[in-house]
C-alpha positions in Angstrom: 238.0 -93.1 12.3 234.2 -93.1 11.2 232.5 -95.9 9.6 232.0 -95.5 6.6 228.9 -95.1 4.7 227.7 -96.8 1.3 226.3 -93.4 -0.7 223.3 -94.1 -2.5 222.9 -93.8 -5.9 222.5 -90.1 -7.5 220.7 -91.3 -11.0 217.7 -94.1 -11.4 219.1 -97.1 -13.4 219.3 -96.9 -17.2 218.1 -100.4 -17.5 214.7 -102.2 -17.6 213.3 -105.6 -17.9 213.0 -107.3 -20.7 209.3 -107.9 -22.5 207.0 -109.7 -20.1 204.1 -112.1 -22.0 200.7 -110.8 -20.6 197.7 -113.7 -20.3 194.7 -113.1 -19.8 192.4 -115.9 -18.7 189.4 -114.0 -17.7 186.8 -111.4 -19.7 186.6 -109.1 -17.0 190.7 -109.0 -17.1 191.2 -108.4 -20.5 188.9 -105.4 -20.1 190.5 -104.1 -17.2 194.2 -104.2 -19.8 191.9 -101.5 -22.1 193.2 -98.7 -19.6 197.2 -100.3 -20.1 199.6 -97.2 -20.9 201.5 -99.8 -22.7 200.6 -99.8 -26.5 201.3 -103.7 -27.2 199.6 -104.3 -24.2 196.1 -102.4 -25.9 196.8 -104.3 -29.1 196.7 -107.8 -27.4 193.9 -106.6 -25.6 191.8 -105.5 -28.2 192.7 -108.3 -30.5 191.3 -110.3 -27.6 188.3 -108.5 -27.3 187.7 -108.8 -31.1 188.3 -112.5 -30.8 186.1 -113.5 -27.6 183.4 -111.3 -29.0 183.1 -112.9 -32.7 182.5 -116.1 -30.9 178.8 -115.3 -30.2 176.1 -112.8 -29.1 176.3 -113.8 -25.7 180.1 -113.0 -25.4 179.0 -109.3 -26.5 176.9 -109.1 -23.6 179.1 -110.3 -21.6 181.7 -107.5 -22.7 179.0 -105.0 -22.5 178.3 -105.5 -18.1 182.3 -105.9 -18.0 182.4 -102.0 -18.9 184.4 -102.4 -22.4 182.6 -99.9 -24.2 183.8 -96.9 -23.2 187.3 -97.7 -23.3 186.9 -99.4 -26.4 185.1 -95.9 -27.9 188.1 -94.0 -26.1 191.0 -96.2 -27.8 189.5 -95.5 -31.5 191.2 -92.1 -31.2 194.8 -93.5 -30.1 198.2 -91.9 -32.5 198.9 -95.7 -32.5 197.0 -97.4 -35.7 197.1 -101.1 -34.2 195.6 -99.8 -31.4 193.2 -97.8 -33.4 192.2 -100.5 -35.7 191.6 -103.3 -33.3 189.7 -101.1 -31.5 187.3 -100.4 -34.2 187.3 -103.9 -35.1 186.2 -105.0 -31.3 183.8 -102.3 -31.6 182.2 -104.1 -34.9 181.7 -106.9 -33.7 180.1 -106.1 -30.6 177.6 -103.2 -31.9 176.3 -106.5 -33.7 174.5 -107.2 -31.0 170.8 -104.6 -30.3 171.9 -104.0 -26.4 174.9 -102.5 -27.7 173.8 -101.0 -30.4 171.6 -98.9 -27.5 174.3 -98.6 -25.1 176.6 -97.1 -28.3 173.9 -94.6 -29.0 173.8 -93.4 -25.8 177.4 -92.9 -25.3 177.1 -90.5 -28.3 179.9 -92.0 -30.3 178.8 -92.4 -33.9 179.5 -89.0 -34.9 183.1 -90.1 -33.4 183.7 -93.4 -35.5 182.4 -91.5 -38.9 184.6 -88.2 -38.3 187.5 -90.5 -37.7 186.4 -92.9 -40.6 186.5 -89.3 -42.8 189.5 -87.9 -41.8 191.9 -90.2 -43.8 190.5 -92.7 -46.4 193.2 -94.0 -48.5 193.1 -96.4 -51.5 193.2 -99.4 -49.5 191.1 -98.1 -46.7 188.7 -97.8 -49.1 188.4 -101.1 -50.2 188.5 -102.2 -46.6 185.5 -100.5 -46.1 183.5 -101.4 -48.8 184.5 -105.2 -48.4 183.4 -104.8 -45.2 180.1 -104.1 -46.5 180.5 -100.5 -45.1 179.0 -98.2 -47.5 175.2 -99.3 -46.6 175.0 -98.1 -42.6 176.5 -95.0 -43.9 173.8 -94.4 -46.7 171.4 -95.0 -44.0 173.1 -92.5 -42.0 172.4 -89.4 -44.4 168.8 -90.1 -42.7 170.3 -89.1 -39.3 168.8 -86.3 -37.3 171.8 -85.3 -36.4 173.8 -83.1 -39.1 176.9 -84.4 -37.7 176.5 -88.1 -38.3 175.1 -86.4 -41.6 178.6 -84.1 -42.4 180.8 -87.0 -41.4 179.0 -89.8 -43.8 179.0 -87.5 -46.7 182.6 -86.9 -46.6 183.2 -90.8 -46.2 180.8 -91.2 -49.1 182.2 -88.6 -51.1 185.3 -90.0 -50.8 184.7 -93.9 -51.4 182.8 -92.8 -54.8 186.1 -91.4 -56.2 185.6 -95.3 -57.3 184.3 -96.7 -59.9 182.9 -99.9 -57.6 181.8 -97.4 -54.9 179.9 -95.1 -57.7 177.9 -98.0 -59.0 177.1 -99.5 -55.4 175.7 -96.1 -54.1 173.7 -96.1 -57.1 172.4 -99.8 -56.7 171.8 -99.6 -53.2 169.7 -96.8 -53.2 171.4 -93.9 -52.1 170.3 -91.3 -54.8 167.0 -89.8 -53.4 168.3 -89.7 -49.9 171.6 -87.5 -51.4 169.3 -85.5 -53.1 166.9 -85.1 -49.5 170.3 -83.4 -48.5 170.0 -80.4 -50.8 167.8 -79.3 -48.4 169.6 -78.9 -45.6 170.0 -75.8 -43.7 173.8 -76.3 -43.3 175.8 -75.0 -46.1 178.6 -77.8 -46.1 176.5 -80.3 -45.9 174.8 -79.1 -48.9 179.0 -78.4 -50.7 179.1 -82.3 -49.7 176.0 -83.4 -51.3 176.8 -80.9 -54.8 180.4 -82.7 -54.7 179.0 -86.5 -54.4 176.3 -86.0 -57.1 179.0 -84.6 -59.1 180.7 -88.2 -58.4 178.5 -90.7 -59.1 176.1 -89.1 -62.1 179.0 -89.9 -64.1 177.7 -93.2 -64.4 174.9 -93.8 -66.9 172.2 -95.5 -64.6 173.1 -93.5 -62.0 172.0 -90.5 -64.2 168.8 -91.5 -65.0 168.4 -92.3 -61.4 169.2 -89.0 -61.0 166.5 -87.5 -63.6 163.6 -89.9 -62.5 164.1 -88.6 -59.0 163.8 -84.9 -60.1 167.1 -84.4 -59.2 167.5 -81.4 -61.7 164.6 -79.6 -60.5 165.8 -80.1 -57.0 169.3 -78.3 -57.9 167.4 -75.4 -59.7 165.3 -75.1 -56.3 168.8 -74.4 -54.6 169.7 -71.9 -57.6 166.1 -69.9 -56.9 166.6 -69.5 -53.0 169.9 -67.9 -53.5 169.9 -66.0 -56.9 165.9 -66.0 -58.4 164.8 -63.5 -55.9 167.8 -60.7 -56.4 167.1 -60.8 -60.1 163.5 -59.5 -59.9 165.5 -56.1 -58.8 167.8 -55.8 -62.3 166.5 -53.4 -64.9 166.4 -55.5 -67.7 162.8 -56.2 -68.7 163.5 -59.4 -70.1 165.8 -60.7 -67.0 162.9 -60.1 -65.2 160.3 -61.6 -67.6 162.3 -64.6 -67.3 162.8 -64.8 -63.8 158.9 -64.7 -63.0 158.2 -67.5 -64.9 161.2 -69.8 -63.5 159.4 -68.9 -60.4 156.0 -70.4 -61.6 158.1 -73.6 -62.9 160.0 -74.1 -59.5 157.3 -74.1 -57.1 159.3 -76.2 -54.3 161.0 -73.1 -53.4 157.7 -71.4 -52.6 158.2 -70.2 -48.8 161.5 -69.5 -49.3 161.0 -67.0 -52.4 158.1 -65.5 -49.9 161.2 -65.4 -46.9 163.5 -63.6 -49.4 161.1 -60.6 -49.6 160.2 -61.7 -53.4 156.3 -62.1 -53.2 156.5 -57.7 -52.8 158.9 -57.9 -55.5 156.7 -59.6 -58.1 153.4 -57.3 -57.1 155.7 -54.4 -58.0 156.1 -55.7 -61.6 152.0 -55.7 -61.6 152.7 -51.7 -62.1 155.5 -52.4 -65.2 154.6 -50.5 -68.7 155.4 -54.2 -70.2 152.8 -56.5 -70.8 154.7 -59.3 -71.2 156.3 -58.8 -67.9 152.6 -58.0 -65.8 151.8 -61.4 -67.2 154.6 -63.3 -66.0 154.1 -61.5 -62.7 150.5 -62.3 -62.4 152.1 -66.3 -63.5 154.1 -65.9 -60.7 151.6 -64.9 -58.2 149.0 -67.7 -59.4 151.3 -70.6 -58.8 153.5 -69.0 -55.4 149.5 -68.9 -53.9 148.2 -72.0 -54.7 147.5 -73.9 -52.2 150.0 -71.5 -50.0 147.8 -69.6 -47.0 150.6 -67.5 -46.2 151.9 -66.7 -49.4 147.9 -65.3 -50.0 148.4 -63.0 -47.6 151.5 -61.7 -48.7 149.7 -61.1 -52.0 147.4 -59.4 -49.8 149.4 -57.5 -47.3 151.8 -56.1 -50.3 148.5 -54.9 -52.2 148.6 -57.0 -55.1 145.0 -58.2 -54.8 143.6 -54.4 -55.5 145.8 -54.6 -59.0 145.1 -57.9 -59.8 141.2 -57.0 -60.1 141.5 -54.2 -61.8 143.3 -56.9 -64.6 140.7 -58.9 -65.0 139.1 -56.9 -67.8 142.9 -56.5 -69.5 142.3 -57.6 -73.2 145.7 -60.0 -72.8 143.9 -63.5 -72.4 146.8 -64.7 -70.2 146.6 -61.9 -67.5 142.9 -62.1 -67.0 143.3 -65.7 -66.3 146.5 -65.7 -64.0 144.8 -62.6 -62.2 141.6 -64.7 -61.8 143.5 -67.8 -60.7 145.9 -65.5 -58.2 142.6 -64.1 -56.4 140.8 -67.5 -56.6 143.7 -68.9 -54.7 143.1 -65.8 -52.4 139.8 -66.1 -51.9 139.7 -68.8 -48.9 140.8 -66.4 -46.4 137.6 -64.2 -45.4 139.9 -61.1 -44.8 141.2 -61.3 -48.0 137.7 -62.3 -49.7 136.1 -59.4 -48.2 138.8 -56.6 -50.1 138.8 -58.6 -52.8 135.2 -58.1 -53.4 135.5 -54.4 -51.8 137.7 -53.3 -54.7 134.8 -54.4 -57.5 135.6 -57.7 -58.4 132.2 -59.2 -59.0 131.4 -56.2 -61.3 135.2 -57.1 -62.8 134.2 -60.9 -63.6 131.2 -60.4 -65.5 133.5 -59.5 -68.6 135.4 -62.6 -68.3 132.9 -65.0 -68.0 131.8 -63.8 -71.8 135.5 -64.7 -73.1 136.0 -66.7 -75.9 139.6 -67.8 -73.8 139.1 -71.6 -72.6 141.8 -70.6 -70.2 140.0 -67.4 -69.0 136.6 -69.4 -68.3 138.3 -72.5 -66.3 139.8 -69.5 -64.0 137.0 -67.2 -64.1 134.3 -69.3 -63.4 136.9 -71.2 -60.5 137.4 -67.9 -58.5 133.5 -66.9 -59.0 132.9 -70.2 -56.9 135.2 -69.1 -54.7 134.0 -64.8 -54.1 129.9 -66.1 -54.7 130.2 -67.5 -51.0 129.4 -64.6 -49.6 125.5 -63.3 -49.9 126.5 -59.6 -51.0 128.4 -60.8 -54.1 125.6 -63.2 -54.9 123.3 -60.1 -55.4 126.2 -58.0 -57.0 126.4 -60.4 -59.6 123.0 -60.7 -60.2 122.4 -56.8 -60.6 125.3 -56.9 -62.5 124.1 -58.8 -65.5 126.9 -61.9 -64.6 124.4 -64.8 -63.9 123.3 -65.2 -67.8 126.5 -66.0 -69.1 127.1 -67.6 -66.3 124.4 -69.9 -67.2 125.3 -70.0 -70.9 128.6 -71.5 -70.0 126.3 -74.9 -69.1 126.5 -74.5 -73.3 130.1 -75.9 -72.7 132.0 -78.7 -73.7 135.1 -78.3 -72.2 135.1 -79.9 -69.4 136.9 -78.1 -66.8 135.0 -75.1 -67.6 131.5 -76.8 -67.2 132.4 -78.8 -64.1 133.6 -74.9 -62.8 130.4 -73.6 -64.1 128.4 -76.3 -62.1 130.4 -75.6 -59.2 129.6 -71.3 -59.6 125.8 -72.3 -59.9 125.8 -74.5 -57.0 127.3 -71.9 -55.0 124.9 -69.0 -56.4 121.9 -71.4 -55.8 122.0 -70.5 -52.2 119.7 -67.5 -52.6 116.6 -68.2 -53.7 116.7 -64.7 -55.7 119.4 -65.9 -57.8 117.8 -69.4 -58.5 115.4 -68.0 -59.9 116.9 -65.9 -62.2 119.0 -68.6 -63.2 116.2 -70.6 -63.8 114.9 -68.2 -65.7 118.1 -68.3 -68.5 117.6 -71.7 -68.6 119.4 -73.4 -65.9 117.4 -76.3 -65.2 116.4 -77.3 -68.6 120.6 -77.4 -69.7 121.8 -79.4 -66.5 118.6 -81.8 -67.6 120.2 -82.5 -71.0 123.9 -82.8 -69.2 122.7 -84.8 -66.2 121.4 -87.3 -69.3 123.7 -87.0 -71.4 126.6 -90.1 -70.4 129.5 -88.0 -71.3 128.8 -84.6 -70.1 127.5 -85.4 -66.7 129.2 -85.7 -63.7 128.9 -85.2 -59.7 129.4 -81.5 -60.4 126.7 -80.8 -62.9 124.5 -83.5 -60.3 125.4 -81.4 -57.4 124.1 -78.1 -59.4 121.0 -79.4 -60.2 119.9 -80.6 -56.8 120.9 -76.9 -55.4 118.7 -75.0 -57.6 115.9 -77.5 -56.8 116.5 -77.0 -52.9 116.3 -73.3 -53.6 113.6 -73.1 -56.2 110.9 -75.5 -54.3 108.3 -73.9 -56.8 110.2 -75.9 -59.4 111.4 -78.4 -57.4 107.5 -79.7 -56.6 106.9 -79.3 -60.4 109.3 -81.4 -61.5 109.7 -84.0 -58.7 106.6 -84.1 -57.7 107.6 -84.2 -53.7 108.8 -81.9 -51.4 110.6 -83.7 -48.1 109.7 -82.7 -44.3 112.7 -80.3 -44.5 111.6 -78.5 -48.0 109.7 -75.1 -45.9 107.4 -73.5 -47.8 108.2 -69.6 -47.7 106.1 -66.7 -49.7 106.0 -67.3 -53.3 105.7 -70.8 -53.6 103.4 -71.8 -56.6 102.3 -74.9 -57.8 102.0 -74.8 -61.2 101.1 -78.2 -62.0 103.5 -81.1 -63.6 106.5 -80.0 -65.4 107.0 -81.8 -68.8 110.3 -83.1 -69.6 112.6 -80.5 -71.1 110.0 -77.7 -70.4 111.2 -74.6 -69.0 109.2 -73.6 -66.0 108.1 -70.0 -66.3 108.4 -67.5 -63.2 105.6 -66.4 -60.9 106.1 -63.2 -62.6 105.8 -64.5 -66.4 103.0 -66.9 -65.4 100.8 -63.5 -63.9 100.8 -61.8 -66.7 99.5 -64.0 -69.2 96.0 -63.5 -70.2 93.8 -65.7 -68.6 93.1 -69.1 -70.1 91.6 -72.9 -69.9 94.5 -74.2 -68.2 94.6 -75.2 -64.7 95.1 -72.6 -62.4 98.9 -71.5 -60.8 98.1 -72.0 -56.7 100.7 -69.3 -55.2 101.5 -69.1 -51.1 102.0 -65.5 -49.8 102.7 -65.9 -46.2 104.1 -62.1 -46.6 102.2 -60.6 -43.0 100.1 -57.8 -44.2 98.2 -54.6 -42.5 94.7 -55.4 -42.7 95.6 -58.9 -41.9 97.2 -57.9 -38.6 93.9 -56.3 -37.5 92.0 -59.1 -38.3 90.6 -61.0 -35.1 89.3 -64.6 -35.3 86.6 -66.0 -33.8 85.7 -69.6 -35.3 85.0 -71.7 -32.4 87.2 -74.2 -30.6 85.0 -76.8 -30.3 84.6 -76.7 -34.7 88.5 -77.9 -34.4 87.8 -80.9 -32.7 84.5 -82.3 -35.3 85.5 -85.4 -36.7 83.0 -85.4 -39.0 81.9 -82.3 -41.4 80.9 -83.3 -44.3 78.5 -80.3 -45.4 79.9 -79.5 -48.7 78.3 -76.1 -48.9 80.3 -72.9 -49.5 78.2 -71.7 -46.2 79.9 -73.6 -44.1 82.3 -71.0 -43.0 81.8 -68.7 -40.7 80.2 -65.8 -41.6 83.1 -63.6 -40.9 85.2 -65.6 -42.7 83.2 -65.1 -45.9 82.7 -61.2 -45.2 86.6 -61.1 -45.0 87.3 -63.6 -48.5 84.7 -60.6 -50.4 86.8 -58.0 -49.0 90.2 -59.5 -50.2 88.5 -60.4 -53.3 87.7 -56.7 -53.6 90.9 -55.9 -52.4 93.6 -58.2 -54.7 92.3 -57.5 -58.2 95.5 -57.0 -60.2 95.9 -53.4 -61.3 96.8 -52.7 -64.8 101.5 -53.3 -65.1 101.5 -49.9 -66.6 100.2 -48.4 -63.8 102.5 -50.5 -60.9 105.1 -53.2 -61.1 104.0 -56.1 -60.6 103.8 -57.8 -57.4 102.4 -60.9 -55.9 98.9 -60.3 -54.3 98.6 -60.4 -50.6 96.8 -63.3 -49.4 95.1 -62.1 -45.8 92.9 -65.6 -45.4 95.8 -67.7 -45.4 97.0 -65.2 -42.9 93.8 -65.8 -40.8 94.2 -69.5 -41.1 98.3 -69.6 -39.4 96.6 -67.6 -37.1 94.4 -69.9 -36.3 96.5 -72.5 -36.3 99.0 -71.2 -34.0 96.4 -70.5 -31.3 94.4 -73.3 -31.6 96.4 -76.2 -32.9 99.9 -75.5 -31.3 98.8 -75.3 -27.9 97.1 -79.4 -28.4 99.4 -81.6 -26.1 98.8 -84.7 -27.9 101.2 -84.8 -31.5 99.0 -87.0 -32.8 95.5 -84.6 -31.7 97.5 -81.5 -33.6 97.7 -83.0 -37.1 94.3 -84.3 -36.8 92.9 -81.0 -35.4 95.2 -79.2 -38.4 93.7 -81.2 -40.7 90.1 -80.2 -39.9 90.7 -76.8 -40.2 92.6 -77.3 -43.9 89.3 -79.3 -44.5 86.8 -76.8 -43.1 88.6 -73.8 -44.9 87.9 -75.5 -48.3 84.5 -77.0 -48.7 84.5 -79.9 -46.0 84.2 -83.6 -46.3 83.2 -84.8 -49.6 82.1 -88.3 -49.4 84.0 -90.3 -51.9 80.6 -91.5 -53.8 79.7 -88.0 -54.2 83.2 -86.2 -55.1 81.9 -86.1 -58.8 79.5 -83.6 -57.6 82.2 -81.3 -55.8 82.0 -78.3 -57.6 85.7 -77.2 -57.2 86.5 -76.8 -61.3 83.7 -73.9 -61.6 84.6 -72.6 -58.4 88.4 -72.2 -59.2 87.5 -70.7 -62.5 84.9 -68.1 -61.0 88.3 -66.7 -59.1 90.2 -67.0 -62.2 87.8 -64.7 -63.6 86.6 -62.7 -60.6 91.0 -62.3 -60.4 91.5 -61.7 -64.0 94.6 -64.0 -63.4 95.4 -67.3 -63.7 97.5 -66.9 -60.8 95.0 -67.8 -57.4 96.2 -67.2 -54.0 95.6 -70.3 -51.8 93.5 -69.0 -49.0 90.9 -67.4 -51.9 89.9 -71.0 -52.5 86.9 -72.1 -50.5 86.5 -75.3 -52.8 89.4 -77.2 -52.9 90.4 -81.4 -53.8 93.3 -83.3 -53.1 96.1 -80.9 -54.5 95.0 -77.7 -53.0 94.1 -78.8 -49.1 97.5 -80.8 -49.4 99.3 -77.6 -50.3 97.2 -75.6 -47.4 98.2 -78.2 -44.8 102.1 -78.4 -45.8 101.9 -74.6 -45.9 100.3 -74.4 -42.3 102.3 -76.5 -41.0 105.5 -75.2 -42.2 104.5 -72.2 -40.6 103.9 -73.4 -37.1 106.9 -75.4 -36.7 105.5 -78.6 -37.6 106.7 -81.5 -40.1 105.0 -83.4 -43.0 106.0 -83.7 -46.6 104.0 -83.3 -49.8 103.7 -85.6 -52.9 101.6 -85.3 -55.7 99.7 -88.3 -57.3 98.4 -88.6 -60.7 94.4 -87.3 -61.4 94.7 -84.2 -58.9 95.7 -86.8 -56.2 98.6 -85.0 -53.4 98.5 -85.9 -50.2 100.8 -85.2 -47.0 103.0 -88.0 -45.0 103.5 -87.0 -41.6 105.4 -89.4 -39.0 104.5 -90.5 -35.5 105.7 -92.8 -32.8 103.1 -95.1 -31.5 102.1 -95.7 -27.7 103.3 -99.4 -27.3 101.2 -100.2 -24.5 103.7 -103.7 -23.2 106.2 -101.1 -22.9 104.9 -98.3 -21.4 106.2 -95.9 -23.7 106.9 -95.1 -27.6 108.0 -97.2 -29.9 111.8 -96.7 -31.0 110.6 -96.3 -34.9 108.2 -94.1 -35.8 105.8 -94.6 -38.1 104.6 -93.2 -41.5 100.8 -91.9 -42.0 98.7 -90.6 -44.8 96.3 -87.6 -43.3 92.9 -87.7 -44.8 91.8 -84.0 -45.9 88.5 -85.5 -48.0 86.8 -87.4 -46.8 86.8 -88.1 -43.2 89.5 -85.1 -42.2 91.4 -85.7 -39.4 91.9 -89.4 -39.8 95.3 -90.7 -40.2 96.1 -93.7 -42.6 99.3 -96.1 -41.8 101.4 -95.8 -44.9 100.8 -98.9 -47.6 97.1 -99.7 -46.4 94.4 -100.2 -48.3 93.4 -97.3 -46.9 96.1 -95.1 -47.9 96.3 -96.5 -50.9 92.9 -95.8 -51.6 93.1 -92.2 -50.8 96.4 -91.6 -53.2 94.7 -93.2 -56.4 91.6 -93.6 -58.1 
């Protein structure tokens, strides 16, 4: 027989062993149980975990360079809810501590903990959480970049306010304007969220004022125009659309996107309507959806609307000739857009406007002529059109948005000296005296106004400041017509020539204008007379012969024909001519700074009668000599290189006038008594340094009496020479 053989058993046996405790004496241990199949095991664990880690911060980081994290973040999605809670309890504690706040971060697991957080919250989950002081992170959280984090706190949120405790915390802890931050979100649920939430917690009273002090209506309506405002500018009915345009003005947070929707076309179509009640919400719309919106402006522009919106600024409706204004005011900063604007007549357009009655129509009318005026064409269109009188007039004002925009028009129209002087001529001056003295009518604007029609009127600027700085250039035209009496209007070159001659002191005028016979002129005065210290022959002979054979021939040649026969025009002054000449070939070419006012002022000397010793200045015989020309002229008005006897006043004018011409600098300030005199600056040669001085320094240039000489500023000297 065989031996027999034990079979071994078929089936695995049924039985197993009964629980065993599981101790863990070590961190690193208990973290290593995280990855246990066994659920009890992963309870104990965590529980541990939860336990070591509450004990301080440096048991956190301990557990954080064991490795718990991750299977800590992994267990917080376990079908087992012991496991799951202690889990997220361990995970508490530790995220306590910054390091693992970091290290949480970068594992990416918030948006994990809040989706699980949101998928179930039951009554007594809720109260966990807010005991737990939950409901502040997540508040915080709606400030998340990421829209996840943002979804999943919102639904927690919305789901703890379904209590009255919960309602009155998010309320008290701050959490209205960043719910209301949310309506702006580009993701549709998140937006469902925030709607449902508000709805929530406005239910409370303090909540809802909350609610209205943060502009939480507006902020709902702004949602309502993205989605429905635009598509209702396309319904037939009038009054639909009436409406709609000026819920558009009202709602201007929602400006891009109504210009994204295709709306900004849709409201310049309505400029075309038969109803003038619905052009004038449309031209509503178009002034609010462009201010202070660049691309908006050139949607205006690109759909047309700017060519309409002119042609409405004569329309008799007050309120569409001021949105039309204000809509191509807005316009007007883009260059592109300026230049069709103005293209399509508008200068001609505002003149109309700027005679209204309408406060409204002046504040915008007078606010977009500031704006088109910038460009040297329109300046000149408006004054050929008639539009700088009112324009003036409006200086009349007492309002005082439309007089600070009126001030603000002049100051840009006072960039042409053309235009200065005609408004100077309606008065300008004289009214922004009376508001720049006046303590509740003047202001930086009306200040600003002033000092631009003085920079570009230096006629009138010398007259009534009495000084004109190094950087004030005397061009053709300038007159000096003496000092300007407080509240006196200065009259024009024009005006001043044709009134019949008189007692009064003659009007000095500068023509610098080049002229034909002065351009075949040669000159031939003598070097060497440049460099004489010392003239001091007062005698009309002392020119040069030619130069008195050419003053008869001008004299001959600029008596003022009858105005019937020829508009009038300012006489051509060939001496001065002669004398830049002169002064361009024989002063420029000087090395010496210093040599070249001095030589410059010997020739201003020589050119009108000399030195005049101060003893014998009484004898100078410049007041029958000016009024020989005054009669000789017919005129009252003398051109400045006609005077061969000339004081203080008129060489200071000739020298600031020659050198203004040659590219030179000095400044010119009249005195009292027929005093003026010139300030010219210099550095001086500082011998212990080799070199210039750092600071230069200020001299008076003597044109009397010892021509040439230059007086340091505040000496005897100088001050003898500026006063009697």
């Amino acid at each position: 027989m065989g031996k027999k053989v034990k079979k071994e058993s078929e089936t695995p046996c049924k039985e197993t062993f009964e629980p065993l405790p599981v101790e863990g004496k070590t961190p690193a241990t208990v973290v290593l149980l995280l990855s246990s199949p066994e659920e009890d095991i992963l309870i104990k664990a965590c529980e541990a975990i939860h336990a070591f880690a509450e004990k301080g911060d440096e048991n956190r980081v301990s557990l954080l360079g064991l490795g718990a994290l991750e299977p800590l973040c992994q267990l917080i999605t376990h079908n087992n809810k012991l496991v799951k809670r202690n889990a997220f309890m361990a995970l508490g504690i530790m995220a306590t501590n910054g390091d693992v706040k970091n290290a949480l971060k970068k594992l990416d697991v918030i948006p994990s903990i809040i989706g699980k957080l949101s998928l179930e919250v039951d009554f007594v989950s809720k109260v966990q959480i807010f005991d737990n002081k939950g409901l502040p992170p997540l508040i915080q959280l709606l400030s998340s970049p990421d829209p996840d984090v943002k979804k999943n706190s919102l639904e927690i949120i919305f789901n703890l306010v379904q209590d009255h405790q919960s309602r009155l915390a998010v309320h008290e802890l701050g959490g209205i304007p960043p719910l209301l931050e949310l309506l702006n979100s580009d993701f549709p649920v998140i937006q469902h969220l925030v709607l449902k939430t508000l709805h929530c917690v406005t239910i409370d009273k303090d909540t809802c004022n909350t609610f209205r002090e943060e502009h939480g209506v507006e902020r709902l309506m702004d949602i309502l125009n993205n989605t429905v405002l635009v598509e209702l500018l396309t319904v037939a009915d009038v009054s639909v659309k009436t409406t709609t345009c000026q819920a558009m003005s009202f709602h201007t947070a929602s400006k891009d996107s109504y210009r994204d929707l295709g709306g900004i076309p849709a409201v310049v179509q309505l400029l075309h309507s038969d109803s003038l009640v619905l052009r004038e919400a449309a031209t509503q719309a178009l002034s609010s959806l462009t201010h202070g919106n660049q691309l908006n402006s050139f949607a205006v522009y690109e759909a047309g609307g700017h060519e309409i919106l002119v042609q409405q600024l004569c329309e008799s409706c007050p309120g569409m000739a001021a949105n039309s204004a204000a809509t191509l005011g807005n316009m007007a900063g883009q260059e592109v857009i300026r230049c069709s604007i103005l293209s399509h007549g508008a200068i001609q357009a505002l003149v109309q406007p700027l005679k209204s009655t309408n406060t409204h129509v002046l504040v915008n009318t007078t606010q977009c002529l500031a704006m088109l005026a910038c460009d040297m064409e329109a300046r000149a269109e408006l004054k050929s059109a008639g539009g700088l009188q009112p324009l003036v007039n409006l200086l009349q004002s007492y309002h005082k948005d439309v007089l600070h925009n009126a001030c603000l028009a002049i100051n840009v129209c006072a960039i042409d000296e053309a235009t200065t002087v005609e408004m100077c001529k309606f008065g300008a001056l004289e009214m922004l005296q009376e508001i720049n003295q006046s303590v509740n009518r003047r202001s930086n604007y009306s200040k600003l106004a002033m000092i631009s029609l003085l920079n570009s009127n230096l006629s009138v600027k010398y007259s009534l400041t009495g000084c004109l700085a190094s950087t004030d250039i005397i061009s053709a035209g300038f007159y000096d017509a003496g000092k300007a009496q407080a509240g006196q209007r200065i009259l024009t070159l024009e005006e001043l020539s044709k009134q019949p001659v008189n007692q009064h002191r003659p009007i000095i005028v500068v023509n610098t204008a080049v002229v034909n016979t002065a351009a075949k002129e040669t000159v031939d005065m003598p070097e060497e007379r440049l460099s004489n210290p010392s003239e001091t022959d007062t005698s009309r002979d002392r020119r040069t012969p030619r130069r008195r054979k050419k003053d008869d021939k001008q004299k001959d040649e600029t008596r003022p024909e009858s105005p019937i026969e020829k508009p009038w025009k300012m006489m051509d002054d060939v001496s001065l001519q002669l004398l830049v000449k002169e002064a361009k070939e024989f002063i420029l070419p000087l090395s010496d700074e210093r040599e070249q006012y001095a030589a410059l002022a010997r020739l201003v000397s020589e050119a009108m009668g000399g030195a005049v010793e101060m003893e014998k200045l009484h004898e100078f015989p410049w007041v029958l000599h000016l009024s020989e020309l005054k009669f000789q002229l017919q005129s009252n008005v003398i051109p400045i290189g006609l005077i061969g006897r000339g004081i203080y006043y008129h060489r200071a004018l000739l020298f600031k006038c020659l050198v203004d011409c040659i590219g030179m600098s000095c400044t010119l300030v009249r005195g009292e008594y027929n005093r003026a005199w010139n300030e010219v600056l210099l550095f001086i040669e500082n011998a212990s340094s080799h070199g210039r001085s750092s600071q230069p320094c200020r001299y008076i240039v003597d044109l009397m009496h010892q021509p040439g000489r230059l007086l340091a500023a505040n000496t005897p000297a100088a001050e003898q020479y500026q006063t009697i």
